[in-house]
C-alpha positions, -999 to +999 in steps of 0.1 A: +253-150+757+248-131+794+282-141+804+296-107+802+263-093+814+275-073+846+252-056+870+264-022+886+251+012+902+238+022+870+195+016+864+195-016+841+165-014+815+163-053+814+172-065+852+164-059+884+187-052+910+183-088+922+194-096+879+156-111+874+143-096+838+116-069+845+083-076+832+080-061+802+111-074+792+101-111+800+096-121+766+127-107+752+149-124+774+132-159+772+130-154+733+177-145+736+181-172+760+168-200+732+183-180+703+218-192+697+249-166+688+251-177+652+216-167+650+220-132+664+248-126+645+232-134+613+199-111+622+229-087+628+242-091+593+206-088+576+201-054+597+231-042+588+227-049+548+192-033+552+211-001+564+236-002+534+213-010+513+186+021+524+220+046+522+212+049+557+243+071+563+257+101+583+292+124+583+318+122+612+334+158+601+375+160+600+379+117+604+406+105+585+386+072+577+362+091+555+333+114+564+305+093+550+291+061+576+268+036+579+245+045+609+257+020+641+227+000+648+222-025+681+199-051+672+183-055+707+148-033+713+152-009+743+115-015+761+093+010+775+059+006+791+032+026+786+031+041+814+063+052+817+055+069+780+026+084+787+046+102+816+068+113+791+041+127+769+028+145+793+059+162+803+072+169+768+039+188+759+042+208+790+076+217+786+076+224+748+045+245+755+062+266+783+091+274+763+065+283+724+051+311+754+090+324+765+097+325+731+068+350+723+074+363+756+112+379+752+107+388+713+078+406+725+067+423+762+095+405+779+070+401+809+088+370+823+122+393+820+105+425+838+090+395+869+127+384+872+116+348+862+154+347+847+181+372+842+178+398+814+219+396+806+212+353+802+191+363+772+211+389+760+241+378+757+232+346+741+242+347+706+212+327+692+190+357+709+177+374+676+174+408+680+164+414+645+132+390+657+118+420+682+085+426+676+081+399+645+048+380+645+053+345+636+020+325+626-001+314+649+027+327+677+044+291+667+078+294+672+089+256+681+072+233+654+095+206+656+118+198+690+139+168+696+145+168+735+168+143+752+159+122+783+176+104+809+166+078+832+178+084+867+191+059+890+159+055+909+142+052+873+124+084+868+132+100+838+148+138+837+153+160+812+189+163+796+184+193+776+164+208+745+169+206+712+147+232+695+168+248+664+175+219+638+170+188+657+180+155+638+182+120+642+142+111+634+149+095+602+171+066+624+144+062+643+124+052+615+147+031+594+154+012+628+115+003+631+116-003+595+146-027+599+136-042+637+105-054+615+119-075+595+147-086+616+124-098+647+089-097+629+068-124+652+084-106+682+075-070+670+044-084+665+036-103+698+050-072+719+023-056+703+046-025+698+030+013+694+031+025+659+055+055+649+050+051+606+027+079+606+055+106+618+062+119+587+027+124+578+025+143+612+052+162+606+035+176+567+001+183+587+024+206+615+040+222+585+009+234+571-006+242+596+015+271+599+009+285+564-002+316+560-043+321+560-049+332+527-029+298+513-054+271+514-031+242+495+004+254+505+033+246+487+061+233+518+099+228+509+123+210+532+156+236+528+187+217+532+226+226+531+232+202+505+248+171+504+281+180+526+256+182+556+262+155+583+224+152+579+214+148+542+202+116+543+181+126+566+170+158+547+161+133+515+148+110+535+121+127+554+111+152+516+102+117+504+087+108+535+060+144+537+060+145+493+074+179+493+103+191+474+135+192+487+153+224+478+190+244+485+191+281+489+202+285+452+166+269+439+145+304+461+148+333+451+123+361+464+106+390+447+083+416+465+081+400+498+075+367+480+098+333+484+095+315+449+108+280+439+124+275+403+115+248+383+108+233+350+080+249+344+088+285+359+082+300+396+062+291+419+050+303+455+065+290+485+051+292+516+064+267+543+098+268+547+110+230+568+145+247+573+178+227+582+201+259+576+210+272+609+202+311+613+232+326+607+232+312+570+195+317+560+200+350+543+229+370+541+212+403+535+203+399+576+227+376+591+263+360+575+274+382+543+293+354+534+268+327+533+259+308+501+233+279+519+202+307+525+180+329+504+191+365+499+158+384+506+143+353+529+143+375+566+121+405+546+097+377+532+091+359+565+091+394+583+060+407+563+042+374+571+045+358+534+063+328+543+064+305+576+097+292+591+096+260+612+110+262+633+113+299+637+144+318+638+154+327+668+144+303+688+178+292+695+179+314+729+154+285+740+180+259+730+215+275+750+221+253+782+223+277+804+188+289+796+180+250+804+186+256+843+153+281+848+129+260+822+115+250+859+106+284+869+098+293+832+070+264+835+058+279+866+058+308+853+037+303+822+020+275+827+012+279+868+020+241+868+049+224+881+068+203+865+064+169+853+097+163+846+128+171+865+158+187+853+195+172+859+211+195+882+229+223+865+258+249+875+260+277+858+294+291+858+286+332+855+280+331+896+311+336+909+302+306+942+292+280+921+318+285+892+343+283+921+330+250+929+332+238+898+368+246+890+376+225+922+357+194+907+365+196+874+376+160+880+340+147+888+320+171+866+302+174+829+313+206+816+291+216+780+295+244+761+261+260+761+260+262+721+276+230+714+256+201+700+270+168+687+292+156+716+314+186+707+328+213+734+325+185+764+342+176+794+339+140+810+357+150+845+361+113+855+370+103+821+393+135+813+431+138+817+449+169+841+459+181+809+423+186+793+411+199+828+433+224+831+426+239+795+388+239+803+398+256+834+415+284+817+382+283+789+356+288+820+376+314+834+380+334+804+343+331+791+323+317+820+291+325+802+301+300+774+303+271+798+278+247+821+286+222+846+261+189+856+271+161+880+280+129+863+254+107+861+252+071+858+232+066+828+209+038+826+220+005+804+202-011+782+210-050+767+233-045+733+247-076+713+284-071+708+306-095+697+285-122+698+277-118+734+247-096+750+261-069+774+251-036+789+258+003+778+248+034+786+220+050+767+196+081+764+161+086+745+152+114+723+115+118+716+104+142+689+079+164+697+055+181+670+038+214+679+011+230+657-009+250+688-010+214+707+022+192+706+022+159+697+043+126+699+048+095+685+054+067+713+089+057+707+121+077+698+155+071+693+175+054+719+212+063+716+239+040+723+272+046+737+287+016+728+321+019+735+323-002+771+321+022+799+316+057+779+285+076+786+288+095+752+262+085+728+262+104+701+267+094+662+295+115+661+314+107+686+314+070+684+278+065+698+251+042+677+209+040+682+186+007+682+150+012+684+128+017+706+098+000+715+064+016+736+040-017+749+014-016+771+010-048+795 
């Protein structure tokens, strides 16, 4: 089944450079190499009727196959040590607790803004900067509760950060339902890796939600505020409600009265007062933000301003998710924290200086080139993948809104083992750990390992043709 199994430049998760299986991979490779095809292939089948079966779905928006898809699932466990995790940990709490203090920071004194730590016009011209947030005081100064943050393993096999996801992030429920699934599918191997447990996330998450209720609400009543069942997420949304027991509500089951977010039901109102919110900003309440929005709670911004409601995570704190922002998390570490970093940042153009946006209009062809407020896949340029055609329109993009665009080198993302097609090959893949903060951030040792499993694309998300498999923390 390694037949087609080709090493290259890229890091390999499984070999060596010599192709000899690293250690903590040992077992897994032994266990493939006296597993035949047919066998695989029917674990396959089992996973993938366990996935149907759970609704375990998400929504590709404007395909013409249909919206609504089974999650793509690899059967084979990415591996990775303990140590490497506990690396990760470290640097995840660092960074997550860095960017909580910018966030009080520029809605407040602005002292990092006034000591030139980053440039006042990067902050003010992003439009998830808040201004309506000035002066707001969020509970317990918590602004990032829940952050899923995307990691890449560079070629000499430390791991860098790929940017932040701190407004909605998604994608935690696959990483469940593929340890859920991985359990039954390879249960004496799960067991003999003697894999760190990640069941207890959503019980993690309810005790980071209340922790952020107000002080004078001793048994809270939390709500997990979705779009509704159009969302590319939903099943995600229902999925984690169930998971924490807490209601799962749209904006047209709130209403608030004096200051006060209420929840209609059966047997009349009652208080809210953590709001889990996967409504973007702009649609939270149209008295503050979008007029025209029918997802949020008219009356929600007032509430959460006079401190009778908590948001997680807090609004505004998209200025700490915009990719250019990501280039001076570095400095905003140091700056905070007086500690340098743990983990390293991919190395990042930023297109509104005049020297380096000239340098990336002549490389367009060897380049990543991100909208800073895309997510999703969406707003990218591949250089090396891209056609003259596509260059030359994100030429004339960059030079009519340079502040909209980033440019990173592209990098050879490591490969992990995939079975595809009844064979076992490499593709390209990334990690996103979620990261809980309630005052002290927390993570559960795993993630979700995204797959690009087209051969040769390094684009790994759901929507653009990427899949996940799960991912497995051991210790030797």
């Amino acid at each position: 089944m390694f037949t087609r199994y080709q090493l290259d430049g890229a890091y390999d998760e499984m070999f060596k450079p010599d192709a000899t299986p690293r250690t903590h991979y040992e077992r897994l490779y032994q266990r493939l190499l006296r597993l035949p095809p047919d066998e695989l292939t029917r674990r396959e089948q089992a996973a993938e009727l366990s996935f149907l079966q759970q609704g375990i779905t998400f929504t590709v928006y404007g395909s013409e196959e249909g919206t609504e898809r089974i999650i793509p699932h690899d059967l084979l466990p990415r591996i990775v040590t303990g140590n490497e995790w506990d690396t990760i940990e470290r640097g995840l709490a660092q960074r997550i607790t860095a960017l909580n203090l910018f966030l009080k920071d520029i809605y407040h004194e602005a002292r990092c803004l006034a000591a030139g730590v980053l440039p006042r016009e990067l902050i003010y011209t992003c439009r998830h900067f808040r201004r309506e947030m000035r002066g707001v005081n969020v509970p317990r100064d918590i602004y990032i509760s829940v952050v899923g943050t995307d990691l890449i393993r560079l070629p000499d096999g430390r791991f860098a950060v790929l940017e932040d996801n701190l407004r909605v992030p998604s994608g935690v429920s696959y990483m469940l339902a593929n340890r859920q699934v991985m359990r039954h599918v390879f249960p004496l191997m799960f067991r003999n890796y003697g894999v760190r447990p990640i069941d207890h996330y959503g019980q993690a998450l309810l005790q980071t939600l209340r922790a952020l209720a107000p002080s004078q609400r001793p048994n809270p009543t939390i709500v997990l505020l979705t779009p509704g069942v159009f969302n590319s997420a939903y099943y995600e949304h229902t999925f984690l409600a169930r998971q924490m027991g807490i209601e799962l509500v749209e904006g047209r089951d709130l209403l608030v009265h004096d200051q006060v977010v209420y929840m209609r039901t059966t047997a009349g109102l009652q208080r809210v007062d953590v709001i889990y919110r996967r409504v973007d900003d702009d649609f939270l309440d149209p008295l503050a933000f979008r007029a025209d929005s029918t997802l949020g709670v008219a009356g929600l911004f007032n509430a959460y301003r006079a401190g009778n409601v908590a948001l997680a995570n807090a609004i505004g704190t998209g200025v700490a998710d915009d990719k250019a922002l990501y280039a001076y998390v570095p400095a905003i570490i140091r700056y905070f924290l007086d500690e340098e970093p743990i983990l390293p940042n991919v190395e990042t153009f930023l297109l509104t200086d005049e020297t380096q946006r000239q340098y990336v209009l002549e490389h367009l062809d060897e380049l990543v080139v991100k909208a800073v407020g895309e997510s999703g896949g969406y707003g990218m340029l591949i250089g090396p993948h891209s056609t003259r055609a596509e260059q030359e329109e994100f030429r004339a993009r960059i030079m009519e809104q340079p502040r909209n665009y980033i440019a990173q080198p592209t990098l050879a993302l490591s490969r992990a083992p995939c079975f595809i097609d009844g064979q076992i090959e490499p593709r390209h893949i990334d990690l996103r750990p979620y990261i809980l903060y309630s005052g002290e951030a927390k993570l559960v040792p795993g993630g979700l390992t995204r797959v690009a499993l087209t051969r040769g694309s390094l684009v790994v998300n759901s929507s653009q043709g990427g899949g996940s498999k799960d991912t497995w923390v051991v210790d030797p």
